[in-house]
FISE-322121 format. One line per 5 residues: for each residue x, y, z of N, C-alpha, C. Coordinates in pm, 1 decimal. Example, Ala and Ser with C-alpha at 12.3 -4.5 7.8 and 13.67 -1.06 7.14 Angstrom:
BEGIN
1319.0 -569.0 780.0 1230.0 -450.0 780.0 1320.0 -330.0 780.0  1285.0 -225.0 708.0 1367.0 -106.0 714.0 1290.0 3.0 787.0 .
This chain:
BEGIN
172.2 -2140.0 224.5 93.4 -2056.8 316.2 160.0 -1920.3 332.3  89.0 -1815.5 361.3 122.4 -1692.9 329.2 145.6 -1682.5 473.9  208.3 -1555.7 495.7 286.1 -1563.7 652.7 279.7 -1367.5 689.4  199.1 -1367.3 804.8 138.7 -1199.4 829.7 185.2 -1155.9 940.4  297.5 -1076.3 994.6 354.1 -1033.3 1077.7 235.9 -958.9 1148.1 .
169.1 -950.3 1264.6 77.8 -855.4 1289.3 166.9 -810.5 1446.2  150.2 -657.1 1418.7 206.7 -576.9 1492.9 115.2 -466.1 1621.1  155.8 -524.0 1770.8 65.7 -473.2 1836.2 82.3 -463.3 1982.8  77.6 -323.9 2076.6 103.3 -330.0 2242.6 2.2 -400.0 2264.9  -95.4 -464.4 2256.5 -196.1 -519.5 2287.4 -219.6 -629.9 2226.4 .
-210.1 -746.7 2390.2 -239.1 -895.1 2339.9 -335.3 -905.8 2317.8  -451.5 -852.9 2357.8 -601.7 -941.1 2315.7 -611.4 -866.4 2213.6  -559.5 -772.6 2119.3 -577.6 -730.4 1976.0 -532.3 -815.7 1897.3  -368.3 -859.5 1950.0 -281.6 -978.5 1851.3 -340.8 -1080.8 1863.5  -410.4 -1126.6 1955.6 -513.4 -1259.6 2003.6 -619.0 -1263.6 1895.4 .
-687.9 -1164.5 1904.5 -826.5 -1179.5 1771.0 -730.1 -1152.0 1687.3  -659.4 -1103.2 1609.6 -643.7 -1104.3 1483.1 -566.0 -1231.0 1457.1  -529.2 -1258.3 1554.9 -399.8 -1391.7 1497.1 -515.4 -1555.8 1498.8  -613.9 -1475.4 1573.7 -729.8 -1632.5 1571.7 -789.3 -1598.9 1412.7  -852.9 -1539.7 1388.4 -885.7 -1478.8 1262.2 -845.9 -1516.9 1140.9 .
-680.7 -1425.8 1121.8 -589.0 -1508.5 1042.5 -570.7 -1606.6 1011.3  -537.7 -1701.4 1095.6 -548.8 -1871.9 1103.4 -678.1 -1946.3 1046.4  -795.9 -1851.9 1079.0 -891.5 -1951.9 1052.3 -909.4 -1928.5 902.7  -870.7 -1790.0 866.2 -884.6 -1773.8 710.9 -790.5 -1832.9 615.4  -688.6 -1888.2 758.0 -579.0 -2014.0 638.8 -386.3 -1932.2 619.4 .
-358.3 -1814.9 716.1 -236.7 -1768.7 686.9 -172.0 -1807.1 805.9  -18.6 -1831.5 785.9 74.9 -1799.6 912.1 39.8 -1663.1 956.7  71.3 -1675.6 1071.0 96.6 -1564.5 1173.4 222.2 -1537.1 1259.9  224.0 -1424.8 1311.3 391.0 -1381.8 1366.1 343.6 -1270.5 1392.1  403.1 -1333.1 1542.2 348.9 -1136.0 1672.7 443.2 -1098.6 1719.7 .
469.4 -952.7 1751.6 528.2 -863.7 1778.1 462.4 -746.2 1878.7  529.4 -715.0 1961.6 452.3 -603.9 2079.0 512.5 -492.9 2053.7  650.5 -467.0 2012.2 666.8 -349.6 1951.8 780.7 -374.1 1829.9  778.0 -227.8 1821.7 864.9 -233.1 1667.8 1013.2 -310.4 1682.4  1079.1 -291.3 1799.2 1209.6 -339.2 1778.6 1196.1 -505.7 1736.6 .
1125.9 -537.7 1787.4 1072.2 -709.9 1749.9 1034.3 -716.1 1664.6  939.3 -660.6 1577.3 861.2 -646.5 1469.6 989.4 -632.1 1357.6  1080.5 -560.0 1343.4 1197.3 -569.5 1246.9 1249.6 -643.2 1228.8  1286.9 -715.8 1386.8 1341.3 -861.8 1386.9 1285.4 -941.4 1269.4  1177.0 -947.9 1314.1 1112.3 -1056.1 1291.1 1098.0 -1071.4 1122.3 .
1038.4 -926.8 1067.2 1058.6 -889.2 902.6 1217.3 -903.4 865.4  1306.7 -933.9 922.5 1407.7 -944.4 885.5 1475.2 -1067.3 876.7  1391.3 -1162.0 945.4 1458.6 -1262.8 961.5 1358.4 -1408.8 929.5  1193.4 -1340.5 889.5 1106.6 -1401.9 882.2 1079.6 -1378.4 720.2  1092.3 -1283.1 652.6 1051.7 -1191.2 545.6 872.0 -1230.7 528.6 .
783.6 -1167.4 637.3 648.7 -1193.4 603.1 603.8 -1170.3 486.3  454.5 -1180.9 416.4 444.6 -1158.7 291.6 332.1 -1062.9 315.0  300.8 -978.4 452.1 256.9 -892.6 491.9 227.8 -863.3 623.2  206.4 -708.3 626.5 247.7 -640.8 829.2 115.7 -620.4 839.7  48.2 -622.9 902.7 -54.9 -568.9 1012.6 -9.6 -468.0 1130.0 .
8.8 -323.2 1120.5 70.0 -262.0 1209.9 -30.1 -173.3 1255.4  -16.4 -182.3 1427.0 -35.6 -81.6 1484.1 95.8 77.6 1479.1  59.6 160.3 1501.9 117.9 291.8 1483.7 155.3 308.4 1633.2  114.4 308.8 1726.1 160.0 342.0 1831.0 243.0 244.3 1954.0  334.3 212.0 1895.1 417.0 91.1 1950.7 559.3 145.6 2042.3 .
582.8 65.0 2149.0 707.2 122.4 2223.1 808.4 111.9 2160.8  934.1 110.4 2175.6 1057.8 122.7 2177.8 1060.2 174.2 1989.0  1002.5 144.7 1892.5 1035.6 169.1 1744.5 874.2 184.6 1721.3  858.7 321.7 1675.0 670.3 321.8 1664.2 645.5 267.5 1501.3  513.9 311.5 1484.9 472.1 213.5 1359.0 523.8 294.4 1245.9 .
548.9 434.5 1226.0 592.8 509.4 1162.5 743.3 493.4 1107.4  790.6 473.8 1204.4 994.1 455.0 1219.2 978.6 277.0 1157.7  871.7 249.5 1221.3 896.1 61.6 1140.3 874.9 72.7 1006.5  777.7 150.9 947.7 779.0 135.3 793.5 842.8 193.2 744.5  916.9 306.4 806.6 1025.2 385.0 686.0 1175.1 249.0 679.3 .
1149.3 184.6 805.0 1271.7 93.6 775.9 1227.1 -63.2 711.9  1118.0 -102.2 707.3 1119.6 -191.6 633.6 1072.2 -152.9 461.1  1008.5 -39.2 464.0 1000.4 -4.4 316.0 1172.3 -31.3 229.7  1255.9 1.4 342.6 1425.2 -53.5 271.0 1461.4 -137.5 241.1  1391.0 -246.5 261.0 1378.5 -372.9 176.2 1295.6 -481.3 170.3 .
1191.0 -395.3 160.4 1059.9 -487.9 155.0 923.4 -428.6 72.3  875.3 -491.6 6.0 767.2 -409.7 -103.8 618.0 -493.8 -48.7  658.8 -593.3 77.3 489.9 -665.2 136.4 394.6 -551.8 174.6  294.2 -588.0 166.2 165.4 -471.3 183.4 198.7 -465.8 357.2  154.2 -363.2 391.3 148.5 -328.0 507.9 0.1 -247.6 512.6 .
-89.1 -235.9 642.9 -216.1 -272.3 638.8 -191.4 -147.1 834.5  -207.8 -38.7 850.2 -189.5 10.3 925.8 -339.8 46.7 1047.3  -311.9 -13.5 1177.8 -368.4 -24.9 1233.1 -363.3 168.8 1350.7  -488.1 221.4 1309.2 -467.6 338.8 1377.4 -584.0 402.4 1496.4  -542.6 501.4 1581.6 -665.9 534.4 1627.3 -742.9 660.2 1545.7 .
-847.3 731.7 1595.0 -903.4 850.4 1546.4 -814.6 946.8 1551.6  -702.4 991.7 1673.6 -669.0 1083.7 1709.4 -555.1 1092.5 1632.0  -521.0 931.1 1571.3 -365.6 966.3 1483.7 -389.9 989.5 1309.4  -485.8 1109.6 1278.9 -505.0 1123.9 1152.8 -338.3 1189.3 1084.1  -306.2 1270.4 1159.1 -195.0 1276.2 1077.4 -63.7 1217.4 1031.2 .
-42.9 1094.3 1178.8 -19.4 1005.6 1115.9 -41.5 886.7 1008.5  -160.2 906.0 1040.5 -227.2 792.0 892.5 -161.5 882.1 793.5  -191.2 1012.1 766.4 -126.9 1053.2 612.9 29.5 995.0 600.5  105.4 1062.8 677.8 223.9 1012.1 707.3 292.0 856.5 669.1  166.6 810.1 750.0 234.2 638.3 744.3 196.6 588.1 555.5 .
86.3 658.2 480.5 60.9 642.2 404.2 178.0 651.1 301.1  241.3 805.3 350.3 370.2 891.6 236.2 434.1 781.5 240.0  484.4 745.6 354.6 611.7 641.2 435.7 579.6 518.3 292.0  479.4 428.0 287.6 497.7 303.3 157.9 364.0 236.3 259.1  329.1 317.5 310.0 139.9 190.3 408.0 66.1 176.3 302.8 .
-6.3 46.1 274.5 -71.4 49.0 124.6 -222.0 96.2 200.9  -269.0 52.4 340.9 -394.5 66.7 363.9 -448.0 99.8 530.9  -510.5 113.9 564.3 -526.9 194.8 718.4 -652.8 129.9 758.9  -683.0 72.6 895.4 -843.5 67.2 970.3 -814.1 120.8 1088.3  -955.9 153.5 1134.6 -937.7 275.6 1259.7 -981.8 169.9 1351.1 .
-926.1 206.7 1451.5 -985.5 122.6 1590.3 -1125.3 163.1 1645.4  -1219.9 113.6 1680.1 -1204.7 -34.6 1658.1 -1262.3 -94.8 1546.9  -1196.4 -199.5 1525.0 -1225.8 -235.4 1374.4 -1278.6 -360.3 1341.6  -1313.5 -436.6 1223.9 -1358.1 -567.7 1218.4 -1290.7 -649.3 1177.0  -1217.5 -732.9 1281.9 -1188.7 -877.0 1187.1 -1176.4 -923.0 1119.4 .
-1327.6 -930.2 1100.7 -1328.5 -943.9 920.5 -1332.7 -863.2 814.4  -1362.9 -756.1 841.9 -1335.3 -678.0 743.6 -1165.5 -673.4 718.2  -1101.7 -673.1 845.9 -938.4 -630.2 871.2 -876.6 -821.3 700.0  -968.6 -953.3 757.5 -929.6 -1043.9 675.0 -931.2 -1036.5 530.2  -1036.8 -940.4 506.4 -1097.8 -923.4 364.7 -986.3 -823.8 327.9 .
-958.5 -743.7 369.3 -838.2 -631.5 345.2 -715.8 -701.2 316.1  -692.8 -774.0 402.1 -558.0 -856.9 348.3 -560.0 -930.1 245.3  -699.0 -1019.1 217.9 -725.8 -1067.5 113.2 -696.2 -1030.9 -44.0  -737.8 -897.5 -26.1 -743.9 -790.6 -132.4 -627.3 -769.7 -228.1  -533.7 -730.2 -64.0 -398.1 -698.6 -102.5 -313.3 -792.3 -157.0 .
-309.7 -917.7 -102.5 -259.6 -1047.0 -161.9 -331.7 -1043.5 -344.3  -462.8 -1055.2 -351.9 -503.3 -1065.1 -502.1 -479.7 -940.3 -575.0  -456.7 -844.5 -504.1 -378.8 -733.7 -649.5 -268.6 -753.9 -639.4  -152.2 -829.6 -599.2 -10.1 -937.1 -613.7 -53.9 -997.3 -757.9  -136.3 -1093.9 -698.4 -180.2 -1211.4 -767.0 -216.2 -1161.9 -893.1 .
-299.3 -1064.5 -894.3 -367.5 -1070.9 -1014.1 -256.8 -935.4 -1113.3  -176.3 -905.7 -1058.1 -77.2 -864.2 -1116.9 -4.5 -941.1 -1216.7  53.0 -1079.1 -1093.2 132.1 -1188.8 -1132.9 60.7 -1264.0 -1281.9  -62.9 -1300.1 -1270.7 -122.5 -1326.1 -1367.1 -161.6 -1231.7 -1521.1  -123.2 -1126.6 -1534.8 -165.4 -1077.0 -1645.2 -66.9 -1123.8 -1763.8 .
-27.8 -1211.6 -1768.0 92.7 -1262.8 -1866.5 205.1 -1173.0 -1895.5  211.6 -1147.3 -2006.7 314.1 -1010.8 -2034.4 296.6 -907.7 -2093.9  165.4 -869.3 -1991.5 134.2 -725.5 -2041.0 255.3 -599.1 -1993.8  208.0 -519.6 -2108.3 296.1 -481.5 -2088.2 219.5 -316.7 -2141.8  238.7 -180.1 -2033.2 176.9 -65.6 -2083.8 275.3 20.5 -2091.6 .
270.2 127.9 -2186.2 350.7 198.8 -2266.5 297.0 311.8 -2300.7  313.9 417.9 -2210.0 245.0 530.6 -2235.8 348.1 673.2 -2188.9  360.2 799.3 -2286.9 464.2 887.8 -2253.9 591.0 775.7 -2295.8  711.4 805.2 -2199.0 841.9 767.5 -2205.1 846.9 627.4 -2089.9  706.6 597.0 -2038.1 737.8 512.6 -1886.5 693.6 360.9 -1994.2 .
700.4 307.7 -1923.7 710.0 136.9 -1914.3 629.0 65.7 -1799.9  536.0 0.6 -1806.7 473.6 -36.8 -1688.6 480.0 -197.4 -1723.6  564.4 -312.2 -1626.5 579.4 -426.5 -1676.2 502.4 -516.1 -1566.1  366.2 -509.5 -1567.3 254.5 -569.4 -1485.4 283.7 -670.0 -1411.3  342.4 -778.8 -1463.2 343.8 -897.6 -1409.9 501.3 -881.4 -1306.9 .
558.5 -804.0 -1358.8 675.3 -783.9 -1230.3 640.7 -662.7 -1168.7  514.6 -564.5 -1171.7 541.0 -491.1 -1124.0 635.3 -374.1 -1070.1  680.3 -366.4 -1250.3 785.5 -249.3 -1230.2 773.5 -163.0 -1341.0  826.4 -32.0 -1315.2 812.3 100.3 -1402.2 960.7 112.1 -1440.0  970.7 154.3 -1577.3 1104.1 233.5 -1640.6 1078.0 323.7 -1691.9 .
1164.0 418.4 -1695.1 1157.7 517.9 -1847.0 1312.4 523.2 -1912.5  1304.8 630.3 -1980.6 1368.0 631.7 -2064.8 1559.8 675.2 -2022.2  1635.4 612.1 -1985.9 1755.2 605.8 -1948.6 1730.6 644.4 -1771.2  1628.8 635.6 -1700.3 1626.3 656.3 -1577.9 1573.6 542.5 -1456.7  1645.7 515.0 -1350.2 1617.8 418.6 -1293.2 1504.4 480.0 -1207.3 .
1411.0 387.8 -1178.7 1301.8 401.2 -1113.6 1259.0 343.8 -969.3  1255.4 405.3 -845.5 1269.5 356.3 -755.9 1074.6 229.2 -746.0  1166.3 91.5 -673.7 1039.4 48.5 -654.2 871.6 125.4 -602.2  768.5 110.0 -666.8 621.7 114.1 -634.6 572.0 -25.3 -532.5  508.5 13.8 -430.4 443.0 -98.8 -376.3 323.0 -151.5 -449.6 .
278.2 -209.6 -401.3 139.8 -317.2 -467.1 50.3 -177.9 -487.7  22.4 -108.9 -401.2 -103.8 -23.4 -416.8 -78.6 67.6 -497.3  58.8 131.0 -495.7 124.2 263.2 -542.6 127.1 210.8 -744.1  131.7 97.1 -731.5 168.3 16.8 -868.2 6.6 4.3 -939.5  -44.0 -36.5 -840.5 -203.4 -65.8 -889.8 -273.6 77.3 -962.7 .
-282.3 128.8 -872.0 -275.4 321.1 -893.6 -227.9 360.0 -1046.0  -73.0 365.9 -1038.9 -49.7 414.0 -1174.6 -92.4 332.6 -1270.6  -132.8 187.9 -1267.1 -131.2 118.0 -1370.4 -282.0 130.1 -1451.2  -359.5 185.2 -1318.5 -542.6 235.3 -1348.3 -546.7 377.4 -1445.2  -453.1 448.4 -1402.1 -427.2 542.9 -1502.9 -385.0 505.9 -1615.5 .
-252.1 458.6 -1599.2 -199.6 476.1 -1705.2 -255.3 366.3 -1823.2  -339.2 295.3 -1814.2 -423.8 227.8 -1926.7 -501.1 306.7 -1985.9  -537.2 449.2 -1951.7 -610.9 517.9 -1996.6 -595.1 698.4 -2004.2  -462.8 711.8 -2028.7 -422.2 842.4 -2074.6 -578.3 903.3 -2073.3  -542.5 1036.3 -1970.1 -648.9 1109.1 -2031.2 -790.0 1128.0 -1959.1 .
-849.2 1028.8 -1883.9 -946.7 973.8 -1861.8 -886.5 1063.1 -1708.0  -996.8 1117.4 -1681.6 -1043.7 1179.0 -1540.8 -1105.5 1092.7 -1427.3  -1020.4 1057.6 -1303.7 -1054.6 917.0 -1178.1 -1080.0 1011.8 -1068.5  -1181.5 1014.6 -1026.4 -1207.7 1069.7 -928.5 -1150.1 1003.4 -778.2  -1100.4 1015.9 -681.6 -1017.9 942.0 -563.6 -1184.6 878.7 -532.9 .
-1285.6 874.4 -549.4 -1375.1 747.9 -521.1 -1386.5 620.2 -601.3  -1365.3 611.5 -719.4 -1315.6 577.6 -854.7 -1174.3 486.3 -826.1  -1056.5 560.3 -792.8 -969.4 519.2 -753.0 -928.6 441.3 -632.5  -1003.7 494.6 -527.9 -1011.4 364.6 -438.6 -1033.4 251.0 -439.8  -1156.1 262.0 -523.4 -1236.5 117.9 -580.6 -1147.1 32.4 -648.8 .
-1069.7 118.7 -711.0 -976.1 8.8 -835.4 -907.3 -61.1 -752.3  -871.0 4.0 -674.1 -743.0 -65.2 -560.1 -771.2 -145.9 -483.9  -897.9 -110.1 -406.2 -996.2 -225.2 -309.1 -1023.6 -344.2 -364.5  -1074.9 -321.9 -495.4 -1141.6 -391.6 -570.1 -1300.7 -436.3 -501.6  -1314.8 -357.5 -448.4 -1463.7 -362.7 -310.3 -1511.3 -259.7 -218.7 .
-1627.5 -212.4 -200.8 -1652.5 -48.7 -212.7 -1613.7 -32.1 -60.7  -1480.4 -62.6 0.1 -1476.8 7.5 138.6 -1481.0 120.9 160.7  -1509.9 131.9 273.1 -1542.9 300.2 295.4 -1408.4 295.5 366.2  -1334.1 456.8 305.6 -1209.7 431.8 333.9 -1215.6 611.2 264.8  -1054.5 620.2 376.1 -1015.7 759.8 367.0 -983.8 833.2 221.7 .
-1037.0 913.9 148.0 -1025.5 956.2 44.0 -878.7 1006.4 40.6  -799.2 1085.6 112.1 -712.8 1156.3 130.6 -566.4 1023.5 127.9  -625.1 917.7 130.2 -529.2 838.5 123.5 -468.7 816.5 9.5  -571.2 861.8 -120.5 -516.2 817.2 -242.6 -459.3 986.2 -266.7  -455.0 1063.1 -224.8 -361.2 1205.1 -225.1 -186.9 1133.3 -164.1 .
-210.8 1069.4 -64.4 -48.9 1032.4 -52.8 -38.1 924.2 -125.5  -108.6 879.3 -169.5 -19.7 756.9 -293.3 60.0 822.4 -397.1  -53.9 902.3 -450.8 -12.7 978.8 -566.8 106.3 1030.0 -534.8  127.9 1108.7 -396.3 236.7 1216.8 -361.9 391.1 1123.5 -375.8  335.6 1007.8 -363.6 494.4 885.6 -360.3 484.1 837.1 -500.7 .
377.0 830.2 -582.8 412.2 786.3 -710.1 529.0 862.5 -779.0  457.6 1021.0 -749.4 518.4 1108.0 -790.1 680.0 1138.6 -734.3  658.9 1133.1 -648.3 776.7 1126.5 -611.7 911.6 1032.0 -665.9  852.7 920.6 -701.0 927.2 784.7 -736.9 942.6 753.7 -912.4  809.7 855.3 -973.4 860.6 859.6 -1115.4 868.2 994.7 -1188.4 .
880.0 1056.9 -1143.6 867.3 1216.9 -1182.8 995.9 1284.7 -1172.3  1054.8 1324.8 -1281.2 1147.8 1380.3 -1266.7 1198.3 1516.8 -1176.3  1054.7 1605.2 -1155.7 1044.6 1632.9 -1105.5 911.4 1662.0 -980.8  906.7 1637.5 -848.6 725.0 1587.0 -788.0 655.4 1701.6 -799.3  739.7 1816.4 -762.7 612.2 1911.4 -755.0 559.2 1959.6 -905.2 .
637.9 1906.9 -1014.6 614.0 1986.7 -1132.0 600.9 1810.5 -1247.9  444.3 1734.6 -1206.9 451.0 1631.2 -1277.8 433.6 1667.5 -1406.0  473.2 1568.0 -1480.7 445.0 1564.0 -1617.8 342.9 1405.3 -1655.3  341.8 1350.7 -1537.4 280.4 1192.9 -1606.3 154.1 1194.9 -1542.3  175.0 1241.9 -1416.2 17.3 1217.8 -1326.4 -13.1 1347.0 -1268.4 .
-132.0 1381.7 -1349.1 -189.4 1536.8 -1317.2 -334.0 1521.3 -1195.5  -303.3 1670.4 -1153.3 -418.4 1646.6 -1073.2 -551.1 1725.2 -1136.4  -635.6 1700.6 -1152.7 -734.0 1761.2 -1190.2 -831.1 1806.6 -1078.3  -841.8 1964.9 -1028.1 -869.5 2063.8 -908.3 -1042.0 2040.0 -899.4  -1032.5 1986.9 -834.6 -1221.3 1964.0 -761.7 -1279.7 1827.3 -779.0 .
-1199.8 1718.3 -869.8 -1191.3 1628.1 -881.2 -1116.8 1469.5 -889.4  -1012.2 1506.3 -947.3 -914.7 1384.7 -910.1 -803.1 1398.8 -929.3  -791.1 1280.9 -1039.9 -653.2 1273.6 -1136.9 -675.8 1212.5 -1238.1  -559.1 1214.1 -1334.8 -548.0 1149.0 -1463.1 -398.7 1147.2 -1487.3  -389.0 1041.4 -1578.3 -251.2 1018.5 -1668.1 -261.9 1109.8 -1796.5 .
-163.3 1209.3 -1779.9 -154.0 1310.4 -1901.2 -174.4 1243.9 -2040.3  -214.6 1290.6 -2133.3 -285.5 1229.8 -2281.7 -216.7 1245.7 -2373.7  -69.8 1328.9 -2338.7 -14.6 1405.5 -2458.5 162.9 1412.6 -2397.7 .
């Protein structure tokens, strides 16, 4: 059984989601604010966070820059309208995905769902293996190399991302396009989110971020994995 830390100042929020959870078949593990919430990823290792952003003593922001330090579980960020710039933020930080308050249940179950089967369906591609430029993309472990350089871990989404490109040098993804790959299901969901994925891909395989050589942006439309 899969085990979902959900993070939240509010019991009757942790109440529906933790009834929810259960009925869709996962452990659960609550937390009211971040200092507990670390605990708990630290001593629980969930196999994913449900976080609210606006939490006392350690907010949702300061929790993911410290569990991104040793933890690659999806995290699933719970926000209001007014915290758009934190959503970008929490995104840069390693958040694979965001719902605005107030939100659905089930939609919030189907989201987790998601995230667990692009694991899964990672885990399952045998030993594929993609090879494009100088990088290395090793699917089923979900890890990138290149060529004499160590590569800092990609999360599930950040991994999913390059791996949609990089099967297809060349090929122009529009961030509606790209969402989809990642969802795997047409949520309506912040476009600007797949701008900070990219900004951490880049960051994490680019020798240098502001000056990529692997993942270009193409101006009025998306991106692509360079062809050449």
């Amino acid at each position: 059984m899969k085990t979902i830390l959900v993070v939240d100042d509010e019991p009757k929020i942790t109440q529906l989601v933790r009834d929810y959870l259960e009925r869709a078949g996962f452990g659960v593990l609550i937390a009211h604010d971040g200092k507990k919430a670390l605990s708990h990823a630290k001593t629980d290792k969930p196999d994913a966070v449900i976080l609210d952003l606006g939490l006392p003593q350690l907010d949702g922001l300061d929790f993911t820059r410290e569990f991104r330090k040793t933890s690659n579980a999806p995290i699933i960020m719970l926000t209001a309208r007014a915290e758009e710039s934190d959503k970008l933020i929490g995104l840069e930080l390693g958040a694979d995905d965001y719902m605005t308050k107030p939100f659905s249940p089930k939609e919030l179950v189907a989201r987790v769902r998601v995230a667990f089967r692009r694991i899964e369906n990672a885990a399952n591609m045998n030993s594929e293996m993609i090879r494009v430029a100088d990088l290395i993309l090793d699917v089923p472990r979900m890890r990138v190399t290149a060529d004499k350089r160590e590569l800092e871990e990609l999360t599930p989404t950040e991994f999913e991302l390059l791996a949609t490109l990089a099967r297809q040098p060349g090929r122009v993804f529009t961030r509606a396009q790209l969402l989809d790959a990642i969802h795997g299901v047409a949520f309506e969901s912040y476009e600007r989110a797949i701008d900070a994925h990219i900004k951490n891909i880049r960051r994490k395989i680019e020798v240098k971020a502001s000056e990529p050589k692997y993942v270009l942006t193409v101006y009025g439309v998306g991106y692509k994995f360079a062809d050449k």
